[in-house]
C-alpha positions in Angstrom: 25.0 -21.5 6.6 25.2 -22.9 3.2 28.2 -25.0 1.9 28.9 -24.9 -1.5 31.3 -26.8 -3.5 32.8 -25.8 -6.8 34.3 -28.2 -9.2 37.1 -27.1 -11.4 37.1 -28.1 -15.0 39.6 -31.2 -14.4 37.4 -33.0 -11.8 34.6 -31.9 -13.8 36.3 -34.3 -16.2 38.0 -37.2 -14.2 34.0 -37.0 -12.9 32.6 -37.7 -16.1 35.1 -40.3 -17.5 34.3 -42.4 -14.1 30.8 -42.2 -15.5 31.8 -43.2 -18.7 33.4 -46.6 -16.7 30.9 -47.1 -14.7 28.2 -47.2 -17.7 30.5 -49.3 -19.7 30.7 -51.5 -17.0 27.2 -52.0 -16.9 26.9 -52.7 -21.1 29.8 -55.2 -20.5 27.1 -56.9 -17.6 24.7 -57.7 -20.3 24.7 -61.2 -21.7 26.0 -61.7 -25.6 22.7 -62.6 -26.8 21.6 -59.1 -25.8 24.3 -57.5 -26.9 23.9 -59.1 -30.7 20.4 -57.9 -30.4 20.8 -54.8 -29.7 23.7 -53.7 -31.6 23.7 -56.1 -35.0 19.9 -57.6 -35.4 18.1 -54.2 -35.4 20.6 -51.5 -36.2 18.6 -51.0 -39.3 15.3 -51.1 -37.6 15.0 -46.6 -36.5 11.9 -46.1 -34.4 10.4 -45.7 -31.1 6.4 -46.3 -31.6 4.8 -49.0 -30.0 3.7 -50.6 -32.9 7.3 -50.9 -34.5 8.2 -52.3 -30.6 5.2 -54.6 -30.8 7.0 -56.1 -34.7 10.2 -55.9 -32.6 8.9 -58.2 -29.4 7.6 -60.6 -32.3 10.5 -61.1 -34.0 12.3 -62.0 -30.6 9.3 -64.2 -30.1 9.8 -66.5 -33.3 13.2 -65.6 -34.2 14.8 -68.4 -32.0 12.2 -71.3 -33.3 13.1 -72.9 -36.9 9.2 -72.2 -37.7 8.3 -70.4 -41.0 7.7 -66.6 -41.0 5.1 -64.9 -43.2 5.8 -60.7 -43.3 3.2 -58.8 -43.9 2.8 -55.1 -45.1 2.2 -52.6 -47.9 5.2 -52.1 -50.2 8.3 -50.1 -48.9 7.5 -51.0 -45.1 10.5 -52.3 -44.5 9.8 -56.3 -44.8 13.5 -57.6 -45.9 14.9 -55.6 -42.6 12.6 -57.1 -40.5 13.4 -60.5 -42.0 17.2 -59.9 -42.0 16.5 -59.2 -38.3 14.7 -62.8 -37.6 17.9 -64.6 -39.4 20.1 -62.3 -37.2 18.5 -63.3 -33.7 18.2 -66.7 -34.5 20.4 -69.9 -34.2 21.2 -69.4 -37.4 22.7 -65.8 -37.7 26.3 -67.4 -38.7 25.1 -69.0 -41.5 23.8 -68.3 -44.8 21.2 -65.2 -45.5 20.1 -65.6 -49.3 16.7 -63.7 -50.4 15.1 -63.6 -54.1 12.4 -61.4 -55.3 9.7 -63.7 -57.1 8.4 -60.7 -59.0 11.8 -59.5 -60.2 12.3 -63.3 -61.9 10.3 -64.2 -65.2 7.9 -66.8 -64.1 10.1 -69.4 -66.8 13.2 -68.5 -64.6 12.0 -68.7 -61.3 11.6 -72.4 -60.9 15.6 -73.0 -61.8 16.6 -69.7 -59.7 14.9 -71.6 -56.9 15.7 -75.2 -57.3 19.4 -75.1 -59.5 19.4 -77.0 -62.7 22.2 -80.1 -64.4 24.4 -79.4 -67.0 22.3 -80.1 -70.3 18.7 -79.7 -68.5 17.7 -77.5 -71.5 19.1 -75.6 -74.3 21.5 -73.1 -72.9 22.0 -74.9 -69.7 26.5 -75.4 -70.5 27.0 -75.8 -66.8 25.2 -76.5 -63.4 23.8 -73.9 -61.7 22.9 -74.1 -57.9 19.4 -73.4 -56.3 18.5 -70.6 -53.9 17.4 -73.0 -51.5 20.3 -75.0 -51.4 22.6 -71.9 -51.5 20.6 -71.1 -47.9 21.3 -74.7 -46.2 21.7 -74.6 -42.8 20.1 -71.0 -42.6 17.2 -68.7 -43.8 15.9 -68.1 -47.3 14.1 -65.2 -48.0 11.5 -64.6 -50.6 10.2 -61.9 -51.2 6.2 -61.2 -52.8 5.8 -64.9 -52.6 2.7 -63.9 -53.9 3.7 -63.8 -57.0 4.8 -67.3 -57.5 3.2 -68.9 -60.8 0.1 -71.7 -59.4 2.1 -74.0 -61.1 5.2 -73.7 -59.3 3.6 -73.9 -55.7 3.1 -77.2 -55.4 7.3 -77.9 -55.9 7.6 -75.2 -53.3 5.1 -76.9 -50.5 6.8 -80.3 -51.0 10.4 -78.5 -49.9 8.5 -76.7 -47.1 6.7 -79.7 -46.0 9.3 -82.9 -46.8 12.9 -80.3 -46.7 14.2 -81.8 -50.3 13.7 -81.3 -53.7 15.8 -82.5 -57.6 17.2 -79.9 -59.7 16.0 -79.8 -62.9 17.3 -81.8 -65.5 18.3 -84.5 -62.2 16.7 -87.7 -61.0 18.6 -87.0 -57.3 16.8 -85.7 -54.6 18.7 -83.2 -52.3 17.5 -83.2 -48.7 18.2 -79.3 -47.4 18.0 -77.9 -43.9 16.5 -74.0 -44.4 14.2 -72.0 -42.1 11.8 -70.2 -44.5 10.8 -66.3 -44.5 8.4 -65.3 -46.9 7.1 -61.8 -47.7 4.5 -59.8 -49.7 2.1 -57.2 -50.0 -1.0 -59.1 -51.6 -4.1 -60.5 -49.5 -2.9 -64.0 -49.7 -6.5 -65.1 -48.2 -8.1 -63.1 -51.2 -6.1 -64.8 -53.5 -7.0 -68.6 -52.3 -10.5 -68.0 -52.3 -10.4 -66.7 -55.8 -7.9 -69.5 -56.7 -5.3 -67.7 -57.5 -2.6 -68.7 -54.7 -2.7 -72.8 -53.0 -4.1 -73.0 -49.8 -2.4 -75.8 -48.4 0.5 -73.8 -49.4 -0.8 -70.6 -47.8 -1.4 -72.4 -44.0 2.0 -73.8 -44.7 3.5 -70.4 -44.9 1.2 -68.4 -42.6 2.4 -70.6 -39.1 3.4 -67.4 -37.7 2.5 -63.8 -39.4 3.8 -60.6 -38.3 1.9 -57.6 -39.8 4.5 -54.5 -40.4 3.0 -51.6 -40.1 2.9 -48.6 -42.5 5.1 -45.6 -41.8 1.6 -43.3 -41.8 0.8 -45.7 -38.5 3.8 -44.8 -36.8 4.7 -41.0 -37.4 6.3 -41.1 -34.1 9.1 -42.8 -36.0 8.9 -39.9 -38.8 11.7 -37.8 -37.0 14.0 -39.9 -35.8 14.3 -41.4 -39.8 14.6 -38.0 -41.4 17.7 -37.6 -38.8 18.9 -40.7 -39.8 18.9 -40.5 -43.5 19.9 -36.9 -43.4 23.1 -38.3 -42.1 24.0 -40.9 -43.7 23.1 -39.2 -47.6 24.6 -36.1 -46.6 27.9 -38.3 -46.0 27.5 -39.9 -48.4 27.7 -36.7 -50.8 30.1 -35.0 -49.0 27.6 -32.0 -47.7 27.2 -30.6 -44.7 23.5 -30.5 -43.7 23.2 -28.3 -39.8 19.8 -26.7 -40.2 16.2 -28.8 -40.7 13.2 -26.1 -40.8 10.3 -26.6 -38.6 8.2 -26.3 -41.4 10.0 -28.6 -43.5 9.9 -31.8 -41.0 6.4 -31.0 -40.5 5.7 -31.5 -43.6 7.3 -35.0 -43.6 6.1 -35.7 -40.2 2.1 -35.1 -42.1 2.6 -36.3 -45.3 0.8 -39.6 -46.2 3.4 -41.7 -47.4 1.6 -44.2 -49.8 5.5 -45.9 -50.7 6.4 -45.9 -47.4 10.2 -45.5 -45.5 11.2 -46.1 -48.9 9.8 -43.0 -50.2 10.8 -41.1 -47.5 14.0 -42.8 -48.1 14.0 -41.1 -51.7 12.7 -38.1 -50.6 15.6 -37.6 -48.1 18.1 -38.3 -50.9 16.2 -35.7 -53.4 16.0 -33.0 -50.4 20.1 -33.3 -49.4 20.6 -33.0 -53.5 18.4 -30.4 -53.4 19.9 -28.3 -50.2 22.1 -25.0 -50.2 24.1 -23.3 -47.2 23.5 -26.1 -45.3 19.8 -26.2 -44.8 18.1 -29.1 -45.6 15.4 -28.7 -48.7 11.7 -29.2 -48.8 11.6 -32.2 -51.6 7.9 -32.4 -52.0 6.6 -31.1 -55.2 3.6 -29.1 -56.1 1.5 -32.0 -56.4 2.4 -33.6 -52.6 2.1 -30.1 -51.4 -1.8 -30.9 -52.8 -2.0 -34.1 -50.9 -0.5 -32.4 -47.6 -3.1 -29.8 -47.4 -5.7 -32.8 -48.0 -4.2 -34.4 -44.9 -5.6 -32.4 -42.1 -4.3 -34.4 -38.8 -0.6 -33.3 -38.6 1.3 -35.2 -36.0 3.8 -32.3 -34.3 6.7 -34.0 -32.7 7.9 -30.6 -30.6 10.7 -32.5 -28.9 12.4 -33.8 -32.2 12.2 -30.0 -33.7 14.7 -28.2 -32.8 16.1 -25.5 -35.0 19.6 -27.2 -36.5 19.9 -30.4 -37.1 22.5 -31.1 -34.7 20.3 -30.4 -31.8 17.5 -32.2 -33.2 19.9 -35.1 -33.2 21.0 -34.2 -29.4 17.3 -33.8 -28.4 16.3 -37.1 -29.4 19.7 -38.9 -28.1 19.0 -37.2 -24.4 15.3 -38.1 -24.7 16.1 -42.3 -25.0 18.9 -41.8 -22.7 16.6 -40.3 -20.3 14.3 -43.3 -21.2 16.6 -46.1 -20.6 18.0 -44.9 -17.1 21.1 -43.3 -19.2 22.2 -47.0 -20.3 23.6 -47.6 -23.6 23.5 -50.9 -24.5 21.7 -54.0 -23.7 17.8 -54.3 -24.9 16.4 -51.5 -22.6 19.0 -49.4 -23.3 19.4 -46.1 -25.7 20.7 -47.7 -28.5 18.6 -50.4 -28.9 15.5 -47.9 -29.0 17.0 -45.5 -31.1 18.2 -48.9 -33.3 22.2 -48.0 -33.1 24.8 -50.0 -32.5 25.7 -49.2 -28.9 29.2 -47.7 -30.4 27.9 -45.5 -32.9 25.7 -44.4 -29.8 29.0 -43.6 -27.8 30.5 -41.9 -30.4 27.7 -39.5 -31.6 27.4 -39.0 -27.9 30.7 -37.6 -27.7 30.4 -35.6 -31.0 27.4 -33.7 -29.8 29.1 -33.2 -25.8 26.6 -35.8 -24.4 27.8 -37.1 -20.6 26.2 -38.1 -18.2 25.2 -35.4 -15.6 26.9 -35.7 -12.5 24.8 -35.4 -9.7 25.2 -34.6 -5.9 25.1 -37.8 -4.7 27.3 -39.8 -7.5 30.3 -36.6 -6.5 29.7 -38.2 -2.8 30.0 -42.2 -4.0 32.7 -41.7 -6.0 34.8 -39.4 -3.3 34.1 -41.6 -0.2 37.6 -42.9 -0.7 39.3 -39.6 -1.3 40.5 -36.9 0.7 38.1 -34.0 0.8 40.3 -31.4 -1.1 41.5 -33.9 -3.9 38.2 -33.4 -6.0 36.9 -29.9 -4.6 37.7 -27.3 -2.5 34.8 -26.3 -0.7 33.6 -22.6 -0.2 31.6 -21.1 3.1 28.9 -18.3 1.9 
């Protein structure tokens, strides 16, 4: 004799929202410091590949020390989000974040964008202006291709590494400054001392701790889960409605070599959603990529993530880190730190796309021991 128990559709849901408590519960468990990291320091950060988790474990590594970081990677890898993450997981994450692109500033400029300059320093200067560095007092300063910092400029950026002050120009007064230091860029920095063209003292002064980043043809695990993510938020952004993503369409992006890395697939996102009709999501790459994809013979087939509409592709790859993380949410092992979410956004596409927890046999027995037998189901004899 087998006894079987049906569950109406309002137990069904009183089931589910004690779930829904019960998980939350758990989140609320966590510490803050886990909390911060998973929802605020890497919600920008979208992958699941271990080398993106091995960058991740690094930056939670130095992040908490005040010791200068030196990102490493090939241009449009993503090196200002992982620096924005180090300021966010460090001590400093309350105060100031102020970056600056050397190769964006003439060399002539750069030494008074860094370093401020008096009223009357030289012609055209009607009024002080206030230094990068001292702008980031108390926390991180960002710069970006340090690389291409002029020879003759390095040794006034050693001294405020090394001694923490520096005079604006135009000013006998020394400023004494409390900044932790990121630096970034692309170039071979050990190519460039030995052919003189970078300091080396200042070199081992930025290089205490590198963290290589990883181009996005090194993780194409991560291919996906971007494409989903971009899809969205552009889509949004210009009011379209994007439900379908052909297979043949993500497989292109998943093989595709990607020399300017998530920021081309960035652009090519925004070009296909521009691009898309009826709701179906475009195929951006031109005649000439189409070249370089056939040249590219090892294409990396996520089958999981490529589903026929993009709302399931979305719901696959949700169930597949929930199913990863024990079905928790938040915290550092949970879903939304892998998928890089804040553990609300998690929640809510969950509930957009009729993700719940599935009740099992034993949680219907936990969560009745204190109930009569009929209140939650009325069992049936076959």
């Amino acid at each position: 004799m087998h006894h079987l128990f049906r569950l109406d559709e309002t137990h069904v849901c009183s089931l589910e929202e004690a779930h829904w408590r019960s998980v939350m519960e758990k989140v609320d468990r966590h510490s803050f410091i886990e909390d911060v990291c998973a929802e605020d320091r890497f919600e920008e950060i979208i992958g699941t590949s271990a080398p993106l988790k091995f960058v991740l474990a690094e930056v939670q590594r130095v992040a908490p020390t005040d010791s200068t970081v030196l990102v490493l990677g090939e241009t449009g890898a993503g090196k200002e989000v992982i620096a924005e993450a180090i300021h966010k997981t460090s001590a400093r994450r309350d105060r100031p974040f102020i970056k600056l692109n050397c190769a964006a500033i003439p060399f002539d400029l750069l030494e008074s964008e860094l370093f401020g300059y008096e009223k009357g320093a030289f012609t055209g200067a009607f009024a002080q202006k206030v230094g990068r560095f001292e702008m980031a007092d108390t926390g991180t300063l960002f710069l970006d291709e340090i690389g291409d910092i002029p020879l003759a400029l390095q040794p006034k950026l050693l001294r405020v590494l090394q001694e923490k002050e520096f005079e604006r120009l135009g000013s006998g007064k020394t400023h004494r400054i409390n900044v932790r230091m990121v630096a970034a860029t692309h170039r071979n920095l050990e190519e460039m001392v030995a052919r003189k063209q970078f300091r080396s003292d200042l070199y081992y002064r930025l290089n205490v701790f590198p963290i290589m980043l990883p181009p996005l043809r090194e993780r194409r695990e991560d291919i996906a889960l971007l494409v989903l993510h971009f899809v969205e938020g552009f889509s949004r952004r210009m009011g379209k409605q994007i439900s379908s993503i052909p297979r043949e369409t993500l497989d292109a992006f998943i093989s595709y070599s990607w020399p300017g890395n998530v920021r081309e697939l960035q652009n090519l996102i925004e070009r296909a959603v521009i691009l898309s009709d009826n709701g179906v999501l475009a195929n951006p790459f031109s005649p000439l990529d189409a070249n370089l994809l056939r040249e590219n013979p090892s294409v990396v087939v996520l089958r999981s993530a490529q589903e026929s509409t993009f709302w399931d592709s979305q719901r696959t790859v949700i169930l597949r880190a929930l199913d990863a993380s024990g079905w928790i949410v938040g915290g550092l092992r949970g879903a939304a730190a892998r998928l890089g979410l804040k553990r609300t956004t998690l929640i809510s596409k969950m509930r957009k796309l009729g993700i719940s927890r599935p009740v099992r046999k034993q949680d219907i027995g936990r969560l009745t021991e204190s109930r009569e037998s009929g209140q939650w189901w009325q069992p049936t004899v076959e």
